[in-house]
C-alpha positions as CSV (number, residue, x, y, z in Angstrom):
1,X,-6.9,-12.2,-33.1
2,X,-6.6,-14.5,-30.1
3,X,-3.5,-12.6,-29.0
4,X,-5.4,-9.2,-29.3
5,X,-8.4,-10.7,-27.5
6,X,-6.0,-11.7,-24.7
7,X,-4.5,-8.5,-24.3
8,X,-7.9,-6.9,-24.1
9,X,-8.7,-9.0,-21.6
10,X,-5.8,-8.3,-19.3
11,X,-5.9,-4.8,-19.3
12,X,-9.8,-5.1,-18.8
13,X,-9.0,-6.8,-15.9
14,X,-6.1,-4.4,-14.6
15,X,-8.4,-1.8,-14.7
16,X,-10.7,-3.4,-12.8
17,X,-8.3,-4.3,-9.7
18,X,-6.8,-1.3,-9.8
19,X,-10.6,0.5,-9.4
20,X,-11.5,-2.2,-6.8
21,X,-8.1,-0.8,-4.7
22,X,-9.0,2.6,-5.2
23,X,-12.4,1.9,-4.4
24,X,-12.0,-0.3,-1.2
25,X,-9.2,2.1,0.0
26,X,-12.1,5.2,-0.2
27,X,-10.5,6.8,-3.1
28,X,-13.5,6.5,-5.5
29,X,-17.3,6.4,-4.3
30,X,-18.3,2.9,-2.7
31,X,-21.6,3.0,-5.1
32,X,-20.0,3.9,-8.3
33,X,-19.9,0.2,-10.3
34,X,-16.9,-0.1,-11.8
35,X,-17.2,-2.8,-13.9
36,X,-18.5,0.2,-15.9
37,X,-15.3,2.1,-15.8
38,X,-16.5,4.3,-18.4
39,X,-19.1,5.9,-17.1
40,X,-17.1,6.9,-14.1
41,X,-17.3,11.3,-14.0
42,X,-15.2,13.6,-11.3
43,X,-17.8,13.6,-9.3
44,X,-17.6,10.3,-8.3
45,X,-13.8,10.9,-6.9
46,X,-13.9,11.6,-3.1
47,X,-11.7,14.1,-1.5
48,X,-9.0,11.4,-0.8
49,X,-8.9,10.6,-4.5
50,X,-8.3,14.4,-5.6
51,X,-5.6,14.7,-3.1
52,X,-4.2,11.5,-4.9
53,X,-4.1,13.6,-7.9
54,X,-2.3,16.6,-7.1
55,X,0.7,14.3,-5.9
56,X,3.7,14.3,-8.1
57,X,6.8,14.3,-6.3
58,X,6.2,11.2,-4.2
59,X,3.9,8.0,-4.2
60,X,0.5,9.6,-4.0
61,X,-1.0,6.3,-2.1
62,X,1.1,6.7,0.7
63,X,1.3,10.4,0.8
64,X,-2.8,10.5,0.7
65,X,-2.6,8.0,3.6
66,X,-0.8,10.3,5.5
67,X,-2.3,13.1,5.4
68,X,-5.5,11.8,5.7
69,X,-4.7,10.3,8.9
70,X,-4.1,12.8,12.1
71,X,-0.7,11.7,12.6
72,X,0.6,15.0,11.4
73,X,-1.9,17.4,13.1
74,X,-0.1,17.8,15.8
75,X,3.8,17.8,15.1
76,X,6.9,19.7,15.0
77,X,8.5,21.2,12.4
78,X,11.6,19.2,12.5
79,X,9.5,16.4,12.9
80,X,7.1,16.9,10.1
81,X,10.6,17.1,7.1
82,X,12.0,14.1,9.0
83,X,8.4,12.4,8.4
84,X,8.4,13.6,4.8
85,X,12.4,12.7,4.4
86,X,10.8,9.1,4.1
87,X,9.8,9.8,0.4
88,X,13.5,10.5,-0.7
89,X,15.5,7.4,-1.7
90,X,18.7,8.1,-1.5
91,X,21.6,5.8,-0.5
92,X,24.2,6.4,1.7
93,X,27.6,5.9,0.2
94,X,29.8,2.7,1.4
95,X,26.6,2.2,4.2
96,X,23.7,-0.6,4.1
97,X,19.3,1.1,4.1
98,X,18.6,2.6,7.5
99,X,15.8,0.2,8.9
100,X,15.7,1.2,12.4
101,X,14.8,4.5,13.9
102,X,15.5,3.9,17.7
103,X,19.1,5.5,16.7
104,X,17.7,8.9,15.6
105,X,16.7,11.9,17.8
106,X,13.0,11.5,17.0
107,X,10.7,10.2,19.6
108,X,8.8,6.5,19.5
109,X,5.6,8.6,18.4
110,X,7.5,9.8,15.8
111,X,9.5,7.4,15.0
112,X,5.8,5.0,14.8
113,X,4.5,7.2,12.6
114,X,6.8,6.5,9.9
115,X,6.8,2.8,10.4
116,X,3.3,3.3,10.1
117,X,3.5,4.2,6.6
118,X,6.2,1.7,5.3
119,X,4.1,-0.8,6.7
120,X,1.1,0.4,4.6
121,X,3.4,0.6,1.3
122,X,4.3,-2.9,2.1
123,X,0.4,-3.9,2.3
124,X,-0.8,-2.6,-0.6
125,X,2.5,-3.8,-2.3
126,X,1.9,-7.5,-1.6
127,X,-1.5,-6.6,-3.1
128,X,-0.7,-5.8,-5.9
129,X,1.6,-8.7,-5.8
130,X,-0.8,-10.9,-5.2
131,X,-3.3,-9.9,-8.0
132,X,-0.4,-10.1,-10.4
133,X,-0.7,-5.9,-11.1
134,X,3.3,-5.2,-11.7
135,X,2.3,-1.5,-12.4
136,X,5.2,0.8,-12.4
137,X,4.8,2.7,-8.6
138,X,7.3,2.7,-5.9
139,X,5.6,1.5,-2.8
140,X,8.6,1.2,-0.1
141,X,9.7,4.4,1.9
142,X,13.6,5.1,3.1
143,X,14.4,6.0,6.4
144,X,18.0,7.2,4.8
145,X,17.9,10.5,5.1
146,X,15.7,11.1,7.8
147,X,18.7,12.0,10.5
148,X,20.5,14.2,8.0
149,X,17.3,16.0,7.5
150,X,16.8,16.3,11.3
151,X,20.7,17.3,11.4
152,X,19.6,20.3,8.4
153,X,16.9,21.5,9.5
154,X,18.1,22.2,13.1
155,X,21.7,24.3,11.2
156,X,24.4,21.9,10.4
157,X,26.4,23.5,8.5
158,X,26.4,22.5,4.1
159,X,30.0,20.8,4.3
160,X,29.8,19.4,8.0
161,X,26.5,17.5,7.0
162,X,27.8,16.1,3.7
163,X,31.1,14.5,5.6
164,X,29.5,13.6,8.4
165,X,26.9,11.4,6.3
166,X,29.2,10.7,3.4
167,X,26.8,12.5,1.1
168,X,26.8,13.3,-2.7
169,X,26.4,17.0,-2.8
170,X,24.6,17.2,-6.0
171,X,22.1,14.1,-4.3
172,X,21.4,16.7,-1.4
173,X,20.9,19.6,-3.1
174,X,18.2,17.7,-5.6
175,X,16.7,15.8,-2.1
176,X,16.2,19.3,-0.6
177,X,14.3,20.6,-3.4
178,X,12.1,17.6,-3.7
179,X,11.5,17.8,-0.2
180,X,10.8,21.6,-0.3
181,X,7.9,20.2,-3.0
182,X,6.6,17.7,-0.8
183,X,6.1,20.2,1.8
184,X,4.8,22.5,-0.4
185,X,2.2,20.0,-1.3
186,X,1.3,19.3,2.2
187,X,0.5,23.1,2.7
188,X,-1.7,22.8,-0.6
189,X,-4.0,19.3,0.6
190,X,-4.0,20.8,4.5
191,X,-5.5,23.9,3.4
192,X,-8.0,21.8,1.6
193,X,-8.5,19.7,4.5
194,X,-9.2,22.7,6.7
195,X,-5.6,21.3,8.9
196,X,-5.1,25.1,10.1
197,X,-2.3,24.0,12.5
198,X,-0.5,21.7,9.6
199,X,-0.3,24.2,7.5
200,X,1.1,26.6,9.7
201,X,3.6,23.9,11.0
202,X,4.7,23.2,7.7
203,X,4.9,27.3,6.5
204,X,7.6,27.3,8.8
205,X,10.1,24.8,6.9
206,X,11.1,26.3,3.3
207,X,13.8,28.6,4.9
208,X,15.0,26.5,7.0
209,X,16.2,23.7,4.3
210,X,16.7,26.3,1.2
211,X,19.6,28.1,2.6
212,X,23.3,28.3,1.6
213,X,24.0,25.5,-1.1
214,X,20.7,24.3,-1.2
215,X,18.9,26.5,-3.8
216,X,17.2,26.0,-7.3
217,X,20.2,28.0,-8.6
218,X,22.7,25.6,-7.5
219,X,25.6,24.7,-9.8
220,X,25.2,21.2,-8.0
221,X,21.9,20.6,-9.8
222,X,22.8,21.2,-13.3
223,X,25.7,19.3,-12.7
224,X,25.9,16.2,-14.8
């Protein structure tokens, strides 16, 4: 009994500091009282919490954050996937994590930008740290594959790219097609957001990163 009463307990208080982050962070209305977690209704969620929900592909925290923001308003492209490339984790065969930017072809604005958001992952990370809340949620971004992406985007060729970054094919393929979603999913919240510009900038991508091996089709991802 006292073991189930603990237990209770615990996730009564989970619940409540993961409300009080969602609240604090403008995800959930600043009058709802969540102590009374049950009587919470849709209508309490604000426009950055239903963007939260339509995120699958990526942390929906940090994506939210993002978009939210007007650091995508007004860029590129190139330099909108390479932003997004921040989201895939993949390592780099025989290489150590990619921690500094100043090496890529991206700008300092740019380059801030993403630097921006790991630092907010790593924020809200030692929060949860610090209130003991060991949920299951990936709050660090990679800056890995944000010079391939640049490098795919702009036309290096399938084979050149995957040499010249010592790249498992199969991990490329996939990568492209989660980051195909993630822009898809930034077309989705900008139109919602009323980003005209964003979503135009982001229209553009799909055919330039689904082309030759890259495909849903591809023998590389039913590979096993």
């Amino acid at each position: 009994q006292r073991e189930l009463e603990y237990n209770n307990s615990y996730v009564h208080n989970m619940i409540l500091f993961i409300l009080e982050f969602l609240q604090e962070n403008y995800y959930i209305d600043k009058d709802v009282h969540i102590d009374e977690y049950e009587k919470i209704e849709p209508t309490h969620i604000t426009t950055k919490g239903i963007i939260a929900s339509q995120i699958n592909e990526c942390n929906e925290i940090l994506f939210t954050e993002l978009i939210t923001t007007n650091y995508l308003d007004n860029v590129s492209p190139v330099e909108l996937v390479s932003i997004l490339s921040i989201f895939l984790d993949t390592k780099i065969n025989g290489k150590d994590d990619v921690v500094n930017l100043s090496n890529t072809p991206l700008n300092v604005d740019i380059q801030n930008i993403m630097y921006c958001v790991e630092n907010i992952g790593k924020n809200y990370h030692n929060y949860m740290n610090s209130n003991k809340l060991y949920i299951d949620v990936k709050w660090n971004v990679s800056f890995n594959m944000v010079e391939p992406v640049y490098e795919w985007y702009n036309g290096m060729e399938f084979n050149t790219l995957i040499k010249t970054y010592d790249l498992y094919p199969g991990n490329f393929v996939k990568d492209m097609i989660k980051l195909d979603n993630i822009v898809e999913d930034v077309i989705k919240i900008a139109i919602i957001l009323n980003k005209e510009k964003l979503v135009s900038t982001a229209s553009i991508i799909h055919e330039k990163i689904i082309r030759e091996n890259v495909n849903t089709e591809s023998l590389y991802v039913n590979k096993k």
